[in-house]
C-alpha positions as CSV (number, residue, x, y, z in Angstrom):
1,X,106.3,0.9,3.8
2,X,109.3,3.1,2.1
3,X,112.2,1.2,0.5
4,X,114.0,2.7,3.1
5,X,112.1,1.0,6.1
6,X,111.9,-2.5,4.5
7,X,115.8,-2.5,3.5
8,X,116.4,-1.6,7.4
9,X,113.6,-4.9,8.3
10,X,115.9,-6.7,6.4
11,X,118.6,-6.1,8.3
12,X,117.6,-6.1,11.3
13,X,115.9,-9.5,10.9
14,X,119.3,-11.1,11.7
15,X,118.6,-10.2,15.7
16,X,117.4,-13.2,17.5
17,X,114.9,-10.7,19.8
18,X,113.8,-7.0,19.6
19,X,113.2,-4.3,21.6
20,X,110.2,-3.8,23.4
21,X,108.4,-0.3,22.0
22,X,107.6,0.3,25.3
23,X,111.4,0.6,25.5
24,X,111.1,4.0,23.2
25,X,108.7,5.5,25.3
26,X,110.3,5.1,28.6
27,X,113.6,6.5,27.4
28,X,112.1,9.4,25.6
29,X,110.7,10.8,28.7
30,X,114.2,11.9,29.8
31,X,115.9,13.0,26.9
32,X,119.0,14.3,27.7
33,X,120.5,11.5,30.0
34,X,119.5,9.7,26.8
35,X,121.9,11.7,24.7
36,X,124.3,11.5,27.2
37,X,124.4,7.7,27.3
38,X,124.4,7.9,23.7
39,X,127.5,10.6,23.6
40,X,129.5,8.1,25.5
41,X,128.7,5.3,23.1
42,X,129.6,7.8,20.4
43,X,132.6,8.1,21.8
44,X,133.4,4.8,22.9
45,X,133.1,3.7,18.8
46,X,135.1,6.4,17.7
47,X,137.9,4.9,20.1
48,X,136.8,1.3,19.2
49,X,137.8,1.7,15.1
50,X,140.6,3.7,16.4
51,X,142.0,0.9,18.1
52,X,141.1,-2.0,15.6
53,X,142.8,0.5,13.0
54,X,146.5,-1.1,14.0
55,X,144.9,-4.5,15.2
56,X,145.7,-6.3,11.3
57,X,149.0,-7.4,11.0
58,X,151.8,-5.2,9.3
59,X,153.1,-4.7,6.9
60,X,150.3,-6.8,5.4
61,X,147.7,-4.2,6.4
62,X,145.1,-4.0,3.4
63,X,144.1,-0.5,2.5
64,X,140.6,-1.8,2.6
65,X,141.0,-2.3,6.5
66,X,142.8,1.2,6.6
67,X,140.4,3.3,4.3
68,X,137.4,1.3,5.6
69,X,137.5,1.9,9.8
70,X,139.1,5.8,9.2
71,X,135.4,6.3,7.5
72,X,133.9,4.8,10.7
73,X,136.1,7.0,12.6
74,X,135.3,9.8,11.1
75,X,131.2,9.0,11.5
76,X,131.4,8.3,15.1
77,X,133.6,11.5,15.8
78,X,130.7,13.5,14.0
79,X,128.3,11.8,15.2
80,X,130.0,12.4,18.8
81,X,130.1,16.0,17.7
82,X,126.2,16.5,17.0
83,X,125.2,14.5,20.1
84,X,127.3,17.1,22.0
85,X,126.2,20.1,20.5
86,X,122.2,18.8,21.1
87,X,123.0,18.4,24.7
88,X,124.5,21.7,25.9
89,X,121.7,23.5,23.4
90,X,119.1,21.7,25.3
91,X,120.5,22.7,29.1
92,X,122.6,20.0,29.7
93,X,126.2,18.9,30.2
94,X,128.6,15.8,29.7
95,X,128.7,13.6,32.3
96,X,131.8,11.9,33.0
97,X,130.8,8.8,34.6
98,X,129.5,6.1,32.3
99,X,129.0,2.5,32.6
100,X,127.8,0.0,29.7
101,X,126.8,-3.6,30.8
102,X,125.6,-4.6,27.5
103,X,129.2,-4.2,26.0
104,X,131.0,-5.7,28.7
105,X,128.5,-8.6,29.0
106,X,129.6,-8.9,24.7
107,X,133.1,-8.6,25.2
108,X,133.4,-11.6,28.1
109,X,132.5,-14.0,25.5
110,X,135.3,-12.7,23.4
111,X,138.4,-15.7,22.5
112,X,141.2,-13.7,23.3
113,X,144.4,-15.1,22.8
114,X,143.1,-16.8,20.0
115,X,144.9,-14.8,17.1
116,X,142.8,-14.0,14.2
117,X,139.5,-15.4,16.1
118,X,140.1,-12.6,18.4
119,X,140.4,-10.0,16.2
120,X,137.1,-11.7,14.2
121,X,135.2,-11.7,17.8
122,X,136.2,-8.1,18.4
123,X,134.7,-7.2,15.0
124,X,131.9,-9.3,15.1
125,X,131.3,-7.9,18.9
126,X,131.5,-4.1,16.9
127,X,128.8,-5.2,14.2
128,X,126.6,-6.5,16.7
129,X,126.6,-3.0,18.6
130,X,126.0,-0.9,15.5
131,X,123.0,-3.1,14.6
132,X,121.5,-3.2,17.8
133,X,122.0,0.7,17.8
134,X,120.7,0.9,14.2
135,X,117.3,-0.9,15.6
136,X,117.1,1.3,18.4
137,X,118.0,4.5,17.1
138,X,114.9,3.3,14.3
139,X,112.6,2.6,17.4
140,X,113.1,6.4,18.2
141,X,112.8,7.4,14.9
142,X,109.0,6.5,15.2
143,X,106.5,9.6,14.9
144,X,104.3,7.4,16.7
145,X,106.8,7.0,19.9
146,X,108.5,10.3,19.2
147,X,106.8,13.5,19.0
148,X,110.3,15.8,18.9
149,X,111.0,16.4,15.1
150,X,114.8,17.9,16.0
151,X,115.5,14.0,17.3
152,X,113.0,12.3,15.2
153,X,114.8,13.3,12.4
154,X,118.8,13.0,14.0
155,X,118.0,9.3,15.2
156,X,116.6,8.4,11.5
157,X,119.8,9.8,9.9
158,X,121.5,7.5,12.8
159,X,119.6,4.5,12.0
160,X,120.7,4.8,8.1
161,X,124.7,5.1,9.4
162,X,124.8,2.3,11.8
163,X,123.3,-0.2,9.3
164,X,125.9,1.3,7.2
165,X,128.9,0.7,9.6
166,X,127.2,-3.1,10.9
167,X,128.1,-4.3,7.0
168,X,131.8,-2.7,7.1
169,X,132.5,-5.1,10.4
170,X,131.0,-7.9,8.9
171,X,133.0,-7.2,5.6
172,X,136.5,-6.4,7.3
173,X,135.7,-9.6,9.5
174,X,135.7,-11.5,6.0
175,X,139.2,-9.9,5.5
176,X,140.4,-11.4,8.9
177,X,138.6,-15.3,8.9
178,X,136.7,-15.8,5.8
179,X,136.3,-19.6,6.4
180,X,135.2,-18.9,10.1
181,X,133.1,-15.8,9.7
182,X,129.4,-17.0,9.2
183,X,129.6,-19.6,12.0
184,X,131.1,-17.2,14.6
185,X,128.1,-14.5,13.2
186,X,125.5,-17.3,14.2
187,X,127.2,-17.8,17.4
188,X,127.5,-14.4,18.5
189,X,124.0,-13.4,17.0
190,X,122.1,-15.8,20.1
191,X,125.4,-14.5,22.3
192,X,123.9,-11.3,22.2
193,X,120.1,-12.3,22.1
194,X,121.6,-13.7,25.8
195,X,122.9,-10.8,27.1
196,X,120.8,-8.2,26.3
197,X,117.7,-10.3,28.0
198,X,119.1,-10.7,31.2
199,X,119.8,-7.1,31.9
200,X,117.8,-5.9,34.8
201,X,115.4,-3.2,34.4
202,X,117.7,-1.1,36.5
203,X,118.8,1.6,34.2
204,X,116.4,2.4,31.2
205,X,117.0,5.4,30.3
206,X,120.3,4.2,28.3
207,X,120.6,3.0,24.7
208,X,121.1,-0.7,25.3
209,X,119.8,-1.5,28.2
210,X,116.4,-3.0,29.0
211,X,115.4,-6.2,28.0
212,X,113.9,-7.2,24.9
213,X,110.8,-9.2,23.3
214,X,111.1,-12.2,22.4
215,X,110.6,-13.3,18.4
């Protein structure tokens, strides 16, 4: 196993279940209303860091927080970009409609109105999404589940950046609620274990749906 691989298992370890392979092989068979699903999360990140961005108070904003999410803004606008440009060279086109269970099932269990725990929950809700993405975008990564080299490749380079962008949430979260952060992590670790098994098989072909295998 490359270094690469086992410092990715180590990571993704934290989740309390994983996706079903079979998962990779169902999605793959329609691989452009997978990219589409996946332009809108894209785009739904780049708005997400966006928004947390001016969530810490001022003028006590540190430029950590500032210098830290305008990176993540700046890899989920790329990213947004490629994701685009592999659609419409492949024949397809943006849809506009777009719904995302997963995230909204997350975001219900959020504390708002709690001050600083809210903000925490709303990072810790952000790392959660980039690791599950980071797991999946290694599923499809696989040669043995993926035989297009083009996406192979792109989802590999993914896979590296949202492992990358899970630690800054985590790390900004410390920023926020350092006394609080590891108990709400364990918390919102089964939270999301939760969610993501109870989603009916209704809609595989999108990047966080289907549900998972137990540990």
């Amino acid at each position: 196993m490359s270094d690469w691989n086992t410092r990715l298992d180590t990571v993704l370890e934290q989740l309390q279940c994983r996706t079903d392979p079979l998962w990779t092989a169902v999605v793959l068979e329609h691989p452009l209303q997978l990219l589409n699903d996946h332009a809108h999360l894209e785009k739904k990140a780049a708005a997400n860091a966006m928004e947390l961005l001016g969530r810490y108070p001022f003028p006590d904003t540190p430029a950590d927080w500032v210098q830290k999410l305008a990176a993540v803004i700046q890899d989920e606008s790329s990213h947004l970009r490629q994701v685009l440009r592999l659609i419409y060279r492949r024949g397809g086109r943006f849809e506009s409609f777009h719904r995302n269970p997963y995230a909204s099932g997350l975001h219900q269990h959020i504390r708002k109105g709690s001050g600083d725990l809210e903000l925490l929950d709303r990072l810790l809700v952000s790392a959660l999404i980039e690791l599950r993405s980071c797991e999946r975008f290694a599923l499809l990564s696989d040669f043995r589940w993926n035989q297009d080299t083009e996406l192979r490749r792109f989802y590999r380079a993914l896979a590296h950046s949202e492992s990358g962008h899970f630690r800054i949430f985590l790390q900004l979260g410390r920023l926020v609620a350092p006394q609080a952060v590891d108990g709400s992590w364990r918390r919102w670790l089964h939270l999301e274990a939760d969610v993501i098994q109870k989603q009916a098989r209704l809609e595989p072909v999108r990047m966080h749906a289907w549900p998972q295998a137990p540990l």
